[in-house]
py3Dmol code that shows the C-alpha trace and the ligand (Angstrom):
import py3Dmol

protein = """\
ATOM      1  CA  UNK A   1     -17.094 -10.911  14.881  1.00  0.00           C
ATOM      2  CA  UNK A   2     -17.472  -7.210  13.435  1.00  0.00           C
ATOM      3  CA  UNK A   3     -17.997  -6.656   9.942  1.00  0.00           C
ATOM      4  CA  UNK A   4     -15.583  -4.326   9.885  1.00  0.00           C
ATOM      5  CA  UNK A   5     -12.430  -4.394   7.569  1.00  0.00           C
ATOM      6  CA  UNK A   6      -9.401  -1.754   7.903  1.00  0.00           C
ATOM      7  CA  UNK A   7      -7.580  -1.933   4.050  1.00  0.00           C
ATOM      8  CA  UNK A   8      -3.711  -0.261   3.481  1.00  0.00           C
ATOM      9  CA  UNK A   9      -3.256   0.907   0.018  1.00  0.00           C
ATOM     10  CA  UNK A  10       0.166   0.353  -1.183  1.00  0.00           C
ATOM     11  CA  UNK A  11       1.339  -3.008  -1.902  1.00  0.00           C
ATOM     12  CA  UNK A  12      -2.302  -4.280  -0.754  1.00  0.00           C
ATOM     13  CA  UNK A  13      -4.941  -2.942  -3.090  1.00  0.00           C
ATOM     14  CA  UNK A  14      -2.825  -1.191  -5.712  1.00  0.00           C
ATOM     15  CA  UNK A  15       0.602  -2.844  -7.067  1.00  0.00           C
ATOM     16  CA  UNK A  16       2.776   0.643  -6.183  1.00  0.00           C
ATOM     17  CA  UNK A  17       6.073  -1.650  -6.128  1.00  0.00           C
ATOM     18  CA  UNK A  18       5.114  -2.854  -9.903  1.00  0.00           C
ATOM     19  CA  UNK A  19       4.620   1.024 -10.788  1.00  0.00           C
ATOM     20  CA  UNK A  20       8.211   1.551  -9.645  1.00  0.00           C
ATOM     21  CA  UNK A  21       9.298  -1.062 -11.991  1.00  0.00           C
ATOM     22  CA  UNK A  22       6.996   0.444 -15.072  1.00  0.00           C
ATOM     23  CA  UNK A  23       8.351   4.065 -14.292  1.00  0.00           C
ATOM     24  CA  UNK A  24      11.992   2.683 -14.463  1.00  0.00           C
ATOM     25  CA  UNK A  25      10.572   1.083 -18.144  1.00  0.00           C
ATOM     26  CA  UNK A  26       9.204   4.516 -19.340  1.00  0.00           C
ATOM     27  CA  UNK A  27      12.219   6.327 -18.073  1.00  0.00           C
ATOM     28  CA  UNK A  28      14.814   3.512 -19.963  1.00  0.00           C
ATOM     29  CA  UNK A  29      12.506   3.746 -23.119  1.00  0.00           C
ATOM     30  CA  UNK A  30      12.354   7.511 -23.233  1.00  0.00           C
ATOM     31  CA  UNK A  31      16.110   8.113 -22.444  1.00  0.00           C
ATOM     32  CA  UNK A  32      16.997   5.626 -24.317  1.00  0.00           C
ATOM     33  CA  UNK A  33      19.138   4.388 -21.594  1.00  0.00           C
ATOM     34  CA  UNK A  34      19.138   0.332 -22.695  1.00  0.00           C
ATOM     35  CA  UNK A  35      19.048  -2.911 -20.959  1.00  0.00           C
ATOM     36  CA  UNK A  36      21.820  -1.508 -18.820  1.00  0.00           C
ATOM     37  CA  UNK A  37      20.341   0.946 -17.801  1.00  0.00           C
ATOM     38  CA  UNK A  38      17.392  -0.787 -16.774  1.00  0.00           C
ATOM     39  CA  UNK A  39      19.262  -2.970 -15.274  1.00  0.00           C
ATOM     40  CA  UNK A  40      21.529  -0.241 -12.897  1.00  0.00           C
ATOM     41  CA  UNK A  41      17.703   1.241 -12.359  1.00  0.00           C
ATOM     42  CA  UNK A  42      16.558  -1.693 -10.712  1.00  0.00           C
ATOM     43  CA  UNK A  43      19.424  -2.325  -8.692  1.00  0.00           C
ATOM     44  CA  UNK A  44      19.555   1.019  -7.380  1.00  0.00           C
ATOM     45  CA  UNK A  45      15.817   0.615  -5.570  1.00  0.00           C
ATOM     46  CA  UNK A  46      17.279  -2.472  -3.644  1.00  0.00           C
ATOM     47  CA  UNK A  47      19.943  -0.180  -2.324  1.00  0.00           C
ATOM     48  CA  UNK A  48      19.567   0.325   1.335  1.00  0.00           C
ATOM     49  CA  UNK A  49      19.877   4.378   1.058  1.00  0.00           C
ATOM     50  CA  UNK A  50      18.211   7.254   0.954  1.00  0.00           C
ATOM     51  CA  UNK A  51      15.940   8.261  -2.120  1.00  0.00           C
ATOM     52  CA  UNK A  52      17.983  11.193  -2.077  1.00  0.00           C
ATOM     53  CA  UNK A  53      21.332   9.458  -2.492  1.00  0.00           C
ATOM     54  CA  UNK A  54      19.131   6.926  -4.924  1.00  0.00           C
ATOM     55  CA  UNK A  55      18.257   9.744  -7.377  1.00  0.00           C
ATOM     56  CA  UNK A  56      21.294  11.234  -7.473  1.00  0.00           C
ATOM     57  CA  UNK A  57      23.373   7.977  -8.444  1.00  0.00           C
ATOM     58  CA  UNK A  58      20.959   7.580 -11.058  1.00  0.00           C
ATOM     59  CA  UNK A  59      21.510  11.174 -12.240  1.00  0.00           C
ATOM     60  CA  UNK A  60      25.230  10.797 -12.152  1.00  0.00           C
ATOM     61  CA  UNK A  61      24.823   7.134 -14.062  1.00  0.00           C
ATOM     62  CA  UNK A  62      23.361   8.881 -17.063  1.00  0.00           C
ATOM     63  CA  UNK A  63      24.202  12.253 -16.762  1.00  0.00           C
ATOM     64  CA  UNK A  64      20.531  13.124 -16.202  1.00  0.00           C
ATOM     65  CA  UNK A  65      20.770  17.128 -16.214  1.00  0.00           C
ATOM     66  CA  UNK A  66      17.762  17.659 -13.578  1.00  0.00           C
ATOM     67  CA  UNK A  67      18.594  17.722  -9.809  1.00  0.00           C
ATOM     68  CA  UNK A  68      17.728  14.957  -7.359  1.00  0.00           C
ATOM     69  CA  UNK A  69      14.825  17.162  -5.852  1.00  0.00           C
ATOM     70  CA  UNK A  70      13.222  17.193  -9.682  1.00  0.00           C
ATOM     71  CA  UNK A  71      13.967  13.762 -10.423  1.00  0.00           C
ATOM     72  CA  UNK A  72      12.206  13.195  -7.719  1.00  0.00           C
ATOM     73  CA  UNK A  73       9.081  15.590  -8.235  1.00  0.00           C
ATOM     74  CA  UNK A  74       9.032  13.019 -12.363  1.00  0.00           C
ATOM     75  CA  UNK A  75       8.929   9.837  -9.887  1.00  0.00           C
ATOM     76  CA  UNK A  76       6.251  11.377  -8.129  1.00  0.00           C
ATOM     77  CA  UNK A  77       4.153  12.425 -10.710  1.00  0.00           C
ATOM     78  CA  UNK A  78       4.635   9.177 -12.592  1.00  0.00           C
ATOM     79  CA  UNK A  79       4.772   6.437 -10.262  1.00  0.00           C
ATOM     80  CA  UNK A  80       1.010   7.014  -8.973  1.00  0.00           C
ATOM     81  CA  UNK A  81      -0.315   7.058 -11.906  1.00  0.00           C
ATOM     82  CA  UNK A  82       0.894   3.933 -13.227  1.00  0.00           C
ATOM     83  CA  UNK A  83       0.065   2.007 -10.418  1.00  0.00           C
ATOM     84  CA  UNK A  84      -2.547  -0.390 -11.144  1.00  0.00           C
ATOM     85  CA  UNK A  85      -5.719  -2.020  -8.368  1.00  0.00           C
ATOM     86  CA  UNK A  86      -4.832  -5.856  -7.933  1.00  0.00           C
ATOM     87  CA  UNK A  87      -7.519  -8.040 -10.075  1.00  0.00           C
ATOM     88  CA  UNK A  88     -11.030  -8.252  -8.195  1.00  0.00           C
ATOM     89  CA  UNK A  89     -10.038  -5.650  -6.028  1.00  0.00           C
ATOM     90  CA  UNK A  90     -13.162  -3.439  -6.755  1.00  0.00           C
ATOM     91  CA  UNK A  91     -15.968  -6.040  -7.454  1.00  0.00           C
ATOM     92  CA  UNK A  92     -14.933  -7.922  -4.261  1.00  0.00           C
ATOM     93  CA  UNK A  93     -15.259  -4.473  -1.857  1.00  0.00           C
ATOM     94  CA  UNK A  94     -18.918  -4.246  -4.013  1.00  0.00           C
ATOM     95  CA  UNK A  95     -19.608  -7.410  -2.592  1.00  0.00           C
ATOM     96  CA  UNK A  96     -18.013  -6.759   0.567  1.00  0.00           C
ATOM     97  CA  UNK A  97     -20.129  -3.777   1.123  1.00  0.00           C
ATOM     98  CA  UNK A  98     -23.736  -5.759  -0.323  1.00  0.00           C
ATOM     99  CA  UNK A  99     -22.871  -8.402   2.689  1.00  0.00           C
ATOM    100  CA  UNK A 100     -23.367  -5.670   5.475  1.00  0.00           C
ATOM    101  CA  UNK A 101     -19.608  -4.996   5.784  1.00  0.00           C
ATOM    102  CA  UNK A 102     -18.056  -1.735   6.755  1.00  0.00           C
ATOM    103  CA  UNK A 103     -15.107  -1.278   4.759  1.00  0.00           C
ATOM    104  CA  UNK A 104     -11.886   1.895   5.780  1.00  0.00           C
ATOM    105  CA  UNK A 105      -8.784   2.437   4.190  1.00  0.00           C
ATOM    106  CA  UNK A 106      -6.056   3.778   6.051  1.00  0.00           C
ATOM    107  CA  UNK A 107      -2.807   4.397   4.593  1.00  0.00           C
ATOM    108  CA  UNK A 108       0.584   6.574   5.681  1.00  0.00           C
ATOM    109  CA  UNK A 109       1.093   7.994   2.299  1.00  0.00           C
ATOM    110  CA  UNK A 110      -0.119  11.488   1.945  1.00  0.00           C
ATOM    111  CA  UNK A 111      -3.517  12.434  -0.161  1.00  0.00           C
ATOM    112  CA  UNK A 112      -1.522  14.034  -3.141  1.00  0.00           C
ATOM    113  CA  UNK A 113       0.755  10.589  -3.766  1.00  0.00           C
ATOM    114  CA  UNK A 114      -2.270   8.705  -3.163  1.00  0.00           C
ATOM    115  CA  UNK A 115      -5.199  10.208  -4.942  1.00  0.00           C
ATOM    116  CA  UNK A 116      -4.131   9.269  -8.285  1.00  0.00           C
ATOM    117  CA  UNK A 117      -3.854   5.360  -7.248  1.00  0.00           C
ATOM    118  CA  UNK A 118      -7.269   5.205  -6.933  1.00  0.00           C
ATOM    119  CA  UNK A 119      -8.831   5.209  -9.786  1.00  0.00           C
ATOM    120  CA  UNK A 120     -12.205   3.123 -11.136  1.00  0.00           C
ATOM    121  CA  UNK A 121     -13.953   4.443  -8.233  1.00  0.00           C
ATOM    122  CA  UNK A 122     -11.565   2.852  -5.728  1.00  0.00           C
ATOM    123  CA  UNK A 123     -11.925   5.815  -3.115  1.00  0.00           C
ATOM    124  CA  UNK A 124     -15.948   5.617  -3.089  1.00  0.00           C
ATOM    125  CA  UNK A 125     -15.987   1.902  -1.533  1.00  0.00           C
ATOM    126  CA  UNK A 126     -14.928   2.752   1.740  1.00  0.00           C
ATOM    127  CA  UNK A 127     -17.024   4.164   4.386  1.00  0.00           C
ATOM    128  CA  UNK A 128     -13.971   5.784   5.710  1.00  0.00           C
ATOM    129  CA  UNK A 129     -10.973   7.199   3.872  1.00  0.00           C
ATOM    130  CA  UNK A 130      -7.660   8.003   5.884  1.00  0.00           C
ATOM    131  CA  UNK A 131      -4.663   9.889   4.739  1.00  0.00           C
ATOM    132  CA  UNK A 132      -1.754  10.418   6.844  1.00  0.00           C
ATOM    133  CA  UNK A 133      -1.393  14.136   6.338  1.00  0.00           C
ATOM    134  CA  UNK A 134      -4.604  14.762   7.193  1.00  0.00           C
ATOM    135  CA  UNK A 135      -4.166  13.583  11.129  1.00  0.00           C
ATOM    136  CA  UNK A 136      -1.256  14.085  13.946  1.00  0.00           C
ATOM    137  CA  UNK A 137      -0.714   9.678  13.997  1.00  0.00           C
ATOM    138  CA  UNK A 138       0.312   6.895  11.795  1.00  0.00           C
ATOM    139  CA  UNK A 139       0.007   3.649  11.482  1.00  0.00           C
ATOM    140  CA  UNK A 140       1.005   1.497  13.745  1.00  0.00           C
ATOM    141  CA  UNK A 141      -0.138   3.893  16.525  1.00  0.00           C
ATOM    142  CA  UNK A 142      -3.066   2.404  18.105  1.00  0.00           C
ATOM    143  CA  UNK A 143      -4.842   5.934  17.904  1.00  0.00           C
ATOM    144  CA  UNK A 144      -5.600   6.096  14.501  1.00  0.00           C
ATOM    145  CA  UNK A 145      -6.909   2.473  14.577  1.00  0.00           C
ATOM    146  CA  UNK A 146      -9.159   4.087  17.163  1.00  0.00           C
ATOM    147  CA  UNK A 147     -10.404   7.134  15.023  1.00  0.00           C
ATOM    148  CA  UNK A 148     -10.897   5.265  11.925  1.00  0.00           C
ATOM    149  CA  UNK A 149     -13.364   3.046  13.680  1.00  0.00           C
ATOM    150  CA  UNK A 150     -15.066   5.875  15.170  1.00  0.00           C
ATOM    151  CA  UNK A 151     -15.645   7.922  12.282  1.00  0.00           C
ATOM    152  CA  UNK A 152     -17.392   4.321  10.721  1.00  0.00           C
ATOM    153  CA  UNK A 153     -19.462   4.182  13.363  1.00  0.00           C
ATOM    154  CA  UNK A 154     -18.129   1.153  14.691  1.00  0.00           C
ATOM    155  CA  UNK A 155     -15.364  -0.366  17.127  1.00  0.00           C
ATOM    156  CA  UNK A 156     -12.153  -2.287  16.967  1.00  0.00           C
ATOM    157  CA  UNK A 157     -13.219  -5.514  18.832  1.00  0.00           C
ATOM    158  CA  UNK A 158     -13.476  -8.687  16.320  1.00  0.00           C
ATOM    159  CA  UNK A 159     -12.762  -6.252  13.410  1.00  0.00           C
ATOM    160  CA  UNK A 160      -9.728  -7.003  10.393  1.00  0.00           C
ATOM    161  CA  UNK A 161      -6.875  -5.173   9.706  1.00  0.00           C
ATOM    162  CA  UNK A 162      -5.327  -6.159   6.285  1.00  0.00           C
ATOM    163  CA  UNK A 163      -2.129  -5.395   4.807  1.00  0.00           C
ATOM    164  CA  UNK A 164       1.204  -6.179   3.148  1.00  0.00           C
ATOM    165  CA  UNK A 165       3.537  -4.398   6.299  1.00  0.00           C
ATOM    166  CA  UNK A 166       3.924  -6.440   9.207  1.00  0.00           C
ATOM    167  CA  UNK A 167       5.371  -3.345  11.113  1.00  0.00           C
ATOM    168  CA  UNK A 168       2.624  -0.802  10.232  1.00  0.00           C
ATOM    169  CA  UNK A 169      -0.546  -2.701   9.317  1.00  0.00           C
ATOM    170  CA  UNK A 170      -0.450  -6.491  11.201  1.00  0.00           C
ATOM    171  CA  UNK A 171       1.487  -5.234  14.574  1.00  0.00           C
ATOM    172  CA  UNK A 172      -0.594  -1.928  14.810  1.00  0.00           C
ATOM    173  CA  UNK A 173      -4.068  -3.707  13.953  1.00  0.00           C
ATOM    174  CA  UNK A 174      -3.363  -7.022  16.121  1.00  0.00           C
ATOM    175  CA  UNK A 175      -1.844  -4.837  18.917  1.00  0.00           C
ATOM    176  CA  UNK A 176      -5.832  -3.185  19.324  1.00  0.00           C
ATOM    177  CA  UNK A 177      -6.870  -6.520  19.396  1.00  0.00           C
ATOM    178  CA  UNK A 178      -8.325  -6.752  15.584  1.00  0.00           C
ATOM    179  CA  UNK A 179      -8.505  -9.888  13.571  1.00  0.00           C
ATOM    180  CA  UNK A 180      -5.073  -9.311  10.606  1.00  0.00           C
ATOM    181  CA  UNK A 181      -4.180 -10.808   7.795  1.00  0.00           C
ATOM    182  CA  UNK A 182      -0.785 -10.502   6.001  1.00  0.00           C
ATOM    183  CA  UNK A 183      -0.544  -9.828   2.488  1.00  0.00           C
ATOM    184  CA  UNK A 184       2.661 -11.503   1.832  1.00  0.00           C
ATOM    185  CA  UNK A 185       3.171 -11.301  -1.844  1.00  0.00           C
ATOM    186  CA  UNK A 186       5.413 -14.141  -1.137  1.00  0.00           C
ATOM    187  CA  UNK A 187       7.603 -13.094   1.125  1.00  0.00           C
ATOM    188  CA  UNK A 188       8.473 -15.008   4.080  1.00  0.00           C
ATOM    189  CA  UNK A 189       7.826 -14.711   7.616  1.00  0.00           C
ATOM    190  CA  UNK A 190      11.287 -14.220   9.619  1.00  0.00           C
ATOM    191  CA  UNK A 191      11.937 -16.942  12.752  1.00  0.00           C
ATOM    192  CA  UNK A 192      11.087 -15.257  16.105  1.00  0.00           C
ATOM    193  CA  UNK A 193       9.043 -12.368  14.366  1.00  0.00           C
ATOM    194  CA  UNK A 194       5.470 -11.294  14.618  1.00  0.00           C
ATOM    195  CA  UNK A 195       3.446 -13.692  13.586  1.00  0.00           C
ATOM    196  CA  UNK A 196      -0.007 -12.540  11.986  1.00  0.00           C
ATOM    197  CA  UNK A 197      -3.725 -13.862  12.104  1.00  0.00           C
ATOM    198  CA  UNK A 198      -3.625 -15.235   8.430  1.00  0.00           C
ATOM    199  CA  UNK A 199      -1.086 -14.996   5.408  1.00  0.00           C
ATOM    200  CA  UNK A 200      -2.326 -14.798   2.139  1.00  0.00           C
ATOM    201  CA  UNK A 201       0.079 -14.040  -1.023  1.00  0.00           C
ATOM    202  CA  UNK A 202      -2.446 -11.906  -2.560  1.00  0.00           C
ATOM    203  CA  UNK A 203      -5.241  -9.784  -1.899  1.00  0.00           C
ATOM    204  CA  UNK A 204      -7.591 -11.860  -3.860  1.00  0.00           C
ATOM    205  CA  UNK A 205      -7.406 -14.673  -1.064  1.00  0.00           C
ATOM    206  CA  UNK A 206      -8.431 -12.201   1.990  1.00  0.00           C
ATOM    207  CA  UNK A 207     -12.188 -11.729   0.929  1.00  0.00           C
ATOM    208  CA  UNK A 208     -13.123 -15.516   0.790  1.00  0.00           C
ATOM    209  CA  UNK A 209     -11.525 -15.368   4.471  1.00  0.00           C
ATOM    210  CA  UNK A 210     -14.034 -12.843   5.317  1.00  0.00           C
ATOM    211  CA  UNK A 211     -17.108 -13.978   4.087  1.00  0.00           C
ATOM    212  CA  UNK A 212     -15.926 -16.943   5.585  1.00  0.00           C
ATOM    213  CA  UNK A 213     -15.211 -15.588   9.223  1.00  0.00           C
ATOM    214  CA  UNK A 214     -17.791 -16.020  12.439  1.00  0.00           C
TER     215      UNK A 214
END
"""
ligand_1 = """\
1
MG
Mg 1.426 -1.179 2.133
"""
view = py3Dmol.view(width=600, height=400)
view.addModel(protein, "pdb")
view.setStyle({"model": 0}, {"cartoon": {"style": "trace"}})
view.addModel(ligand_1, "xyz")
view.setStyle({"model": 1}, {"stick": {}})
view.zoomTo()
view.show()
């Protein structure tokens, strides 16, 4: 076992999926654009398109008079900063770190959308912070994996990989041989797919699994 723990951001530490929701609030109150509208918001983001297409449907819904590109830039600006850490989050990486742990976070959103997210100190319990932008790979690519190790000192063998995307965070992690667990949120697991290490609904149940680990 190595007491080493890769983290994603989105959807694993911080609730961004529940900021979506409270932008589309802010935006309905401010517009005044009712339960409706709410309503057509919300039903938009399960539409399989592109946010482009997204933003523009919800500019022609309401007659919005910015373009899609500026509606976008509002989302943008908002949506970070009304994301929120998941409860324990930051007093359980304290702990994490008092137990001899090495703790990374690696994430393929860029350092601008991401910044803002982390907020109460987040960013300063992690030996290593990684942002997408700042390196040629993404997650799952085995290579960045490999460099976030290296630049905490440490290696892959026996280490964790935890987060909510099967695709990016439990494939990449368990295919250089790390330790994952799945942060489901409740979601299921699909027949014949990937199966990961562990699934836990929240993030609150991965540390005891840790401290628990030999
Ligand atoms: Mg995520």
């Amino acid at each position: 076992m190595n007491r080493f723990a890769i983290f994603d951001l989105d959807d694993t530490l911080v609730d961004s999926s529940g900021a979506v929701d409270r932008w589309f609030i802010e935006l309905t109150e401010q517009r005044n654009l009712g339960a409706a509208g709410l309503e057509f918001l919300r039903a938009e983001q399960q539409r399989p398109v592109s946010p482009q297409e997204s933003f523009q449907a919800i500019i022609d819904q309401f007659g919005f008079t910015e373009s899609p590109d500026e509606l976008r830039s509002i989302f943008l600006d908002r949506v970070p900063r009304l994301s929120r850490t998941f409860d324990g989050v930051l007093d359980s990486l304290r702990e994490l770190r008092a137990r001899g742990w090495r703790t990374a976070l690696l994430t393929n959103g860029t350092e601008v959308d991401q910044q803002p997210k982390m907020r109460d100190g987040l960013g300063d319990l992690f030996d290593v912070v990684c942002f997408a932008d700042d390196e040629p790979m993404r997650k799952p690519d085995p290579e960045i994996f490999r460099l976030v190790a290296d630049r905490a000192g440490t290696g892959l063998d026996g280490a964790w990989m935890i987060g909510d995307s099967l695709e990016h965070d439990i494939a990449g992690g368990a295919a250089v041989g790390m330790s994952t667990i799945w942060v489901s949120g409740g979601r299921p697991l699909q027949d014949g797919g990937l199966i990961p290490g562990q699934v836990v609904s929240s993030v609150a149940e991965v540390f005891p699994l840790l401290h628990a680990a030999r």
